[in-house]
FIPA-453654 format. One record per residue (C-alpha): residue number from 1; chain; x negated, y, z. Coordinates in nm, 4 decimals. Last residue first. Layout:
REM residues N
<site k="NUM" c="A" c1="X" c2="Y" c3="Z"/>
...
This chain:
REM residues 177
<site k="177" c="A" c1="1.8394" c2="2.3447" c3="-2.6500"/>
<site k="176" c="A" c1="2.0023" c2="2.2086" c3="-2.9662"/>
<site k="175" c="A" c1="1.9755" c2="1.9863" c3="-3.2304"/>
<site k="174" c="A" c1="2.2227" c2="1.8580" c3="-3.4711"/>
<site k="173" c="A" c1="2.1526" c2="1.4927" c3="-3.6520"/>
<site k="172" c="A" c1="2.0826" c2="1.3919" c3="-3.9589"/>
<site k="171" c="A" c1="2.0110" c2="1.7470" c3="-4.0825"/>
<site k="170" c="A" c1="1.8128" c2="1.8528" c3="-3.8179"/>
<site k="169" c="A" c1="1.5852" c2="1.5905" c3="-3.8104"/>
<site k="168" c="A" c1="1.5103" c2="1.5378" c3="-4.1551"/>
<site k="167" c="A" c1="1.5782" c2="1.2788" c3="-4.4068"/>
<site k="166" c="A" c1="1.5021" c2="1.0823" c3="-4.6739"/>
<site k="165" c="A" c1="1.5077" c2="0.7250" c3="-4.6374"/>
<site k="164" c="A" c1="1.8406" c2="0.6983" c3="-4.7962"/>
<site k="163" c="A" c1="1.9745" c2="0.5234" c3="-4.5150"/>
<site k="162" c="A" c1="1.9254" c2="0.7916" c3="-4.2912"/>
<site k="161" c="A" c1="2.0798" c2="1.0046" c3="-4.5123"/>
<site k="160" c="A" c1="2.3754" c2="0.8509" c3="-4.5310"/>
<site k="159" c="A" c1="2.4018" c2="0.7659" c3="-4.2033"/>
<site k="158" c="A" c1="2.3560" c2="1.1057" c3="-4.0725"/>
<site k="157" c="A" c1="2.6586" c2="1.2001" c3="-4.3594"/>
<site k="156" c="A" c1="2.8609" c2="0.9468" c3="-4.2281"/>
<site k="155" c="A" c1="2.8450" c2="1.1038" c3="-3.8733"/>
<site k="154" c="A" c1="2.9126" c2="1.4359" c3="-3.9780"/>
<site k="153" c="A" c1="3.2626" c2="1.3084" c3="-4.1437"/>
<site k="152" c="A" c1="3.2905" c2="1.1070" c3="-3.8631"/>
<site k="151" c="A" c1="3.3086" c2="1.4561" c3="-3.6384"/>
<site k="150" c="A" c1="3.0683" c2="1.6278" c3="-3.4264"/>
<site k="149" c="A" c1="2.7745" c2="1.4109" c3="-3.4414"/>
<site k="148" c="A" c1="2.6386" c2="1.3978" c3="-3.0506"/>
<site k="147" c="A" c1="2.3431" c2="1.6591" c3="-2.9682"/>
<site k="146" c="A" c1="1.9963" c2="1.5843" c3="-2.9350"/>
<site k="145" c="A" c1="1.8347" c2="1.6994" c3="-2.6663"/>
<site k="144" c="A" c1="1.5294" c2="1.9308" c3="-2.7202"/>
<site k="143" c="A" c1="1.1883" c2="1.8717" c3="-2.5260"/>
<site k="142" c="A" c1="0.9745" c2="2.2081" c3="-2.5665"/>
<site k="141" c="A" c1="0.6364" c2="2.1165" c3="-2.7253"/>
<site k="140" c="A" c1="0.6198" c2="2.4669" c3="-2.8980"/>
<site k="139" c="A" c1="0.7262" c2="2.2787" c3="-3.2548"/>
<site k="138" c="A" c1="1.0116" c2="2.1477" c3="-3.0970"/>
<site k="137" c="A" c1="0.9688" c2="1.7923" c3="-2.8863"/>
<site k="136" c="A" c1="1.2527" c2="1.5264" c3="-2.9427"/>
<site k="135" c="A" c1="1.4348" c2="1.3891" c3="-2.6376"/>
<site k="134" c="A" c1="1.4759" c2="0.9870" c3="-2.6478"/>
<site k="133" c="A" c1="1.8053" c2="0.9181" c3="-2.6266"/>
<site k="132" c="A" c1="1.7748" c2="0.7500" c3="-2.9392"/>
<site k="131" c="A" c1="1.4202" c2="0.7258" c3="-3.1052"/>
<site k="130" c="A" c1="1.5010" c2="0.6453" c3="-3.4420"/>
<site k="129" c="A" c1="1.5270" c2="0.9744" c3="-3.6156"/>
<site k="128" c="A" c1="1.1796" c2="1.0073" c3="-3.5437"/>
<site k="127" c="A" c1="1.1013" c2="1.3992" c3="-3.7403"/>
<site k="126" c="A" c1="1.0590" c2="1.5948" c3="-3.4454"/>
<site k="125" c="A" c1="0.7503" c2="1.4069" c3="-3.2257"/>
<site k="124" c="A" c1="0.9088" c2="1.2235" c3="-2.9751"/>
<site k="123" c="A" c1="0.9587" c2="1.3227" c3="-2.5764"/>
<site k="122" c="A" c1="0.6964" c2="1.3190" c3="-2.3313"/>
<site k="121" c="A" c1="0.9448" c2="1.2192" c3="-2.0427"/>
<site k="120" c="A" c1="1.1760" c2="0.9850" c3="-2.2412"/>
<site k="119" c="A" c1="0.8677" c2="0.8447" c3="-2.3833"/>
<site k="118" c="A" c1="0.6741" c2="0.7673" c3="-2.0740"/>
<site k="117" c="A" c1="0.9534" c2="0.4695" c3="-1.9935"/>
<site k="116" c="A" c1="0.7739" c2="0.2318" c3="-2.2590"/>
<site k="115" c="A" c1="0.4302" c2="0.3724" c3="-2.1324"/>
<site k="114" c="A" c1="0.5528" c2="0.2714" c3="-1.7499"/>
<site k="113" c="A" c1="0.6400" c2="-0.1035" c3="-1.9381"/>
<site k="112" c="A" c1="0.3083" c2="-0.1318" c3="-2.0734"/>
<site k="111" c="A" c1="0.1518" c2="-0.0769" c3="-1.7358"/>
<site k="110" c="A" c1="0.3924" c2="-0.3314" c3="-1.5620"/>
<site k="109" c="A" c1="0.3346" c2="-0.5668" c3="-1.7630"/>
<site k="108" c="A" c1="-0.0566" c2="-0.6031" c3="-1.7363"/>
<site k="107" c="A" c1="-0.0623" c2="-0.5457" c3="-1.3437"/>
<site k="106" c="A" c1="0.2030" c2="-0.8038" c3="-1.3101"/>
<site k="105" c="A" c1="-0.0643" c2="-1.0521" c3="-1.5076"/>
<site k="104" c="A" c1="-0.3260" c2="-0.9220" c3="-1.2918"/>
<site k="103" c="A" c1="-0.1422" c2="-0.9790" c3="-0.9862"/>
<site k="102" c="A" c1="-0.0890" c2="-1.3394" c3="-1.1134"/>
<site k="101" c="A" c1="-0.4663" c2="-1.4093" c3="-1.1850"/>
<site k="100" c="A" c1="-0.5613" c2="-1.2791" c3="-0.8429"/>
<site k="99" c="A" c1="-0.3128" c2="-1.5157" c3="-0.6494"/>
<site k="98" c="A" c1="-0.3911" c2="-1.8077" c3="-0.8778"/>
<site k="97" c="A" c1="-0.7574" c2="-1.7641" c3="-0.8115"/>
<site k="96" c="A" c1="-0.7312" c2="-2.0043" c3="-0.5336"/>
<site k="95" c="A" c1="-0.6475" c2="-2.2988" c3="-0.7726"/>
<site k="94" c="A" c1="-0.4162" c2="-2.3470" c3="-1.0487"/>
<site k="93" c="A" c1="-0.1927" c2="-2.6126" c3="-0.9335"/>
<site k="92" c="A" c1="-0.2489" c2="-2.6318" c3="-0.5759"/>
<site k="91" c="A" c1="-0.1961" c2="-2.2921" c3="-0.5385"/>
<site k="90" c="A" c1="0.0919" c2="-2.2834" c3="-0.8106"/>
<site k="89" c="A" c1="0.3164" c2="-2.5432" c3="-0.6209"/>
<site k="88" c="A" c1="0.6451" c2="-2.6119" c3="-0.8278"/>
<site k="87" c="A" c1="0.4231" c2="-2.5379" c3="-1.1239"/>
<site k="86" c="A" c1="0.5912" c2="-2.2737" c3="-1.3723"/>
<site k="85" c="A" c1="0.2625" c2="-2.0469" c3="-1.4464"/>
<site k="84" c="A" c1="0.3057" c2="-1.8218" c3="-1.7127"/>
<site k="83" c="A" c1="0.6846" c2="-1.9187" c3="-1.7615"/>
<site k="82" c="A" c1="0.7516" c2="-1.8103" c3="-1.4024"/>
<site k="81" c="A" c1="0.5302" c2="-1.5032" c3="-1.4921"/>
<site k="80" c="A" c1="0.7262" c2="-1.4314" c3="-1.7748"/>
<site k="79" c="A" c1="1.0567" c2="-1.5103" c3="-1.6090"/>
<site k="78" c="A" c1="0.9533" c2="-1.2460" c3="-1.2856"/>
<site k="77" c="A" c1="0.9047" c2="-0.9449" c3="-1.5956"/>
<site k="76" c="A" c1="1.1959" c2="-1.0087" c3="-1.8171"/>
<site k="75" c="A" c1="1.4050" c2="-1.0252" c3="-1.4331"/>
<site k="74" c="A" c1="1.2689" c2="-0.6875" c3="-1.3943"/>
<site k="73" c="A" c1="1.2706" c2="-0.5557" c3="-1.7415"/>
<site k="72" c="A" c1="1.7065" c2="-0.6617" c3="-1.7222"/>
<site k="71" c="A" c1="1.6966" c2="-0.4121" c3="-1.4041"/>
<site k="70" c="A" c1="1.5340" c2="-0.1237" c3="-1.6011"/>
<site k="69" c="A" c1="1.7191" c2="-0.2015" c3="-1.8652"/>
<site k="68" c="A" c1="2.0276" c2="-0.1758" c3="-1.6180"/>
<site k="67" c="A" c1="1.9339" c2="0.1779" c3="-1.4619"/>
<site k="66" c="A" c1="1.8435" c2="0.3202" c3="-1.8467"/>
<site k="65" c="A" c1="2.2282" c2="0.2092" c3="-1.9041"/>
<site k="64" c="A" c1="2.3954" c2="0.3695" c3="-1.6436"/>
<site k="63" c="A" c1="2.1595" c2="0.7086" c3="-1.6334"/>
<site k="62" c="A" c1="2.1906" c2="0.7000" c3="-2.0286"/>
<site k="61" c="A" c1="2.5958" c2="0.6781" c3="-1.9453"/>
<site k="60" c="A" c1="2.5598" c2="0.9061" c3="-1.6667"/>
<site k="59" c="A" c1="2.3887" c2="1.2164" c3="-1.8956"/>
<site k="58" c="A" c1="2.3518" c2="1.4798" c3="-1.6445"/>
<site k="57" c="A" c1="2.0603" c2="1.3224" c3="-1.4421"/>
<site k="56" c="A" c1="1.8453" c2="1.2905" c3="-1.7309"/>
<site k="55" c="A" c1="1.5350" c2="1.4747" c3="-1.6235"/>
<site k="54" c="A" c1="1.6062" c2="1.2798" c3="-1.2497"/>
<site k="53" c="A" c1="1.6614" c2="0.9519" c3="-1.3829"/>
<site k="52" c="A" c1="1.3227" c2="1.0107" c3="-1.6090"/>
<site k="51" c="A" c1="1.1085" c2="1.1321" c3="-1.2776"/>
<site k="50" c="A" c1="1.2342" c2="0.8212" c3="-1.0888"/>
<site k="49" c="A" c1="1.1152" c2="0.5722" c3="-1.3680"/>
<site k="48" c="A" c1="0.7952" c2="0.7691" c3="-1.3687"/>
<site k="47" c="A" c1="0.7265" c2="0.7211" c3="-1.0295"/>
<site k="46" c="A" c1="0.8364" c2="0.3512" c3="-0.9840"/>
<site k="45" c="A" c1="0.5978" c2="0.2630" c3="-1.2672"/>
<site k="44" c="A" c1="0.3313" c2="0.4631" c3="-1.1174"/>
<site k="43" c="A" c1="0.4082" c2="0.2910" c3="-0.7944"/>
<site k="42" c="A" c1="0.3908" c2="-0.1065" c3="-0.9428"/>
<site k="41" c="A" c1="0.0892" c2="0.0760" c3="-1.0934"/>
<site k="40" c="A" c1="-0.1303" c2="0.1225" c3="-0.8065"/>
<site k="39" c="A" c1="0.0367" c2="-0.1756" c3="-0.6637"/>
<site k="38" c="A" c1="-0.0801" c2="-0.3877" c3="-0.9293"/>
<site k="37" c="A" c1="-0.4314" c2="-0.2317" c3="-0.8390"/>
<site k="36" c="A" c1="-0.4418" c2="-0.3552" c3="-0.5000"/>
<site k="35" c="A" c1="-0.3025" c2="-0.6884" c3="-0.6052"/>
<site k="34" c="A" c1="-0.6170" c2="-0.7187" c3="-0.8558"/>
<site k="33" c="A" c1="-0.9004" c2="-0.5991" c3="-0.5751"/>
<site k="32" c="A" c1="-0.7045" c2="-0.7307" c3="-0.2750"/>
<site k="31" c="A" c1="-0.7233" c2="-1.1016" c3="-0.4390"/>
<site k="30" c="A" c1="-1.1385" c2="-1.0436" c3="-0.5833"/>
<site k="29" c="A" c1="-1.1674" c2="-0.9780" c3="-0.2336"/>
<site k="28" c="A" c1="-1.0028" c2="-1.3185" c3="-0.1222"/>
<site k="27" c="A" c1="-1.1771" c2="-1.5055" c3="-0.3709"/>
<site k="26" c="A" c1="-1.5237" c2="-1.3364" c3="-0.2606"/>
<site k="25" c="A" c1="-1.7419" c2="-1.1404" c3="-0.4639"/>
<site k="24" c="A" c1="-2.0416" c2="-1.1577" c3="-0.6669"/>
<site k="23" c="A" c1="-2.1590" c2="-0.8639" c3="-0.7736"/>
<site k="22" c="A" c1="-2.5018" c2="-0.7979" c3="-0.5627"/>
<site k="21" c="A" c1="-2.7264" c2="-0.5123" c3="-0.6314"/>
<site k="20" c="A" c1="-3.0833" c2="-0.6749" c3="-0.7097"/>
<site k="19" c="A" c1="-3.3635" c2="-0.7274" c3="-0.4632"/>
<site k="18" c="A" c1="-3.7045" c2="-0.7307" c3="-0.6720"/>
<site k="17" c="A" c1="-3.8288" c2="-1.0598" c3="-0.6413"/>
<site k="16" c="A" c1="-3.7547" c2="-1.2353" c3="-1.0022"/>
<site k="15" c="A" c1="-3.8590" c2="-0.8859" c3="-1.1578"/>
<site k="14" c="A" c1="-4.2077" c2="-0.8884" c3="-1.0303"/>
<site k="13" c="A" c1="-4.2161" c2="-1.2818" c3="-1.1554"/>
<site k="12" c="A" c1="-4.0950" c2="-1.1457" c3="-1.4757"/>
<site k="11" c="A" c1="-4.3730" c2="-0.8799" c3="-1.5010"/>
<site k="10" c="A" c1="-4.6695" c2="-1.1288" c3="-1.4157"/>
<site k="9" c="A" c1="-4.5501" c2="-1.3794" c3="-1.6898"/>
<site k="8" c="A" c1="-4.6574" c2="-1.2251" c3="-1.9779"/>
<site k="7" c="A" c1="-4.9556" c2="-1.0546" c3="-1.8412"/>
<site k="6" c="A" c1="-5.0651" c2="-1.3939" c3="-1.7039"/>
<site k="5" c="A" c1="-5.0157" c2="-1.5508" c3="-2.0600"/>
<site k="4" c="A" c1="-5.1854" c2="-1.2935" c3="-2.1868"/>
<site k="3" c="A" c1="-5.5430" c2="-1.3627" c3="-1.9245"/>
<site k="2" c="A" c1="-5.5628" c2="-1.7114" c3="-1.9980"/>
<site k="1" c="A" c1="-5.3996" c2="-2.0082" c3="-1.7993"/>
């Protein structure tokens, strides 16, 4: 060997025995690590859905109906992850990272379904005349409900203009604090 090939090779044999921080994990911490996190969110979700019941207490037909999405979500949610992995036996059928791969899975749904319920806390931006029971924010970031029509002829005029694509929030529907 000459003298560069040494000089080469000297550093990566320095590297090679330099002790390294190690990743590598077990299955059953890699387990705690993704179930431990789906329950991080399994309680955001169950935070947020408590704070929107209790912001829209006074409505009981939104507190009905939010209640039974929220109960039609759940059996969405245990479905997908039946269809996800339907064996009979999923720990002989995937493996031992079944565990892990299935809290990640619940970890995945159940953060886009806590955004989903974020919007009847943060409101809509005035101007989405689509958004329902969803509160609309003024200009000062104030949530405003949105009022029921008072008559059909009101309610053919929202229509109207809805349908017309041109329209604005107060005068398809009326607004108040």
């Amino acid at each position: 060997m000459n003298i560069h090939s040494i000089s080469y090779a000297l550093p990566l044999l320095i590297i090679a025995f330099i002790p390294l921080p190690a990743f590598a994990q077990t299955q059953a911490e890699m387990d705690r690590q993704a179930c431990g996190e789906y329950e991080k969110t399994d309680a955001d979700l169950n935070r947020v859905y408590r704070q929107v019941l209790g912001e829209y207490k006074a409505d009981a037909v939104f507190v009905e109906r939010f209640r039974g999405a929220q109960r039609a979500w759940l059996a969405y949610r245990d479905a997908q992850l039946g269809a996800l992995y339907p064996a009979r036996d999923p720990q002989r059928a995937y493996g031992s990272v079944h565990r892990m791969c299935r809290c990640q899975a619940l970890t995945e749904l159940t953060l886009e379904r806590t955004e989903v319920l974020r919007r009847w806390i943060k409101g809509v931006e005035e101007g989405d005349v689509c958004s329902g029971s969803i509160r609309i924010r003024g200009y000062t970031g104030e949530l405003q409900r949105r009022a029921k029509p008072n008559s059909g002829m009101q309610r053919r005029k929202s229509m109207s203009l809805l349908s017309s694509g041109f329209v604005r929030v107060g005068d398809a529907l009326n607004v108040s604090n």
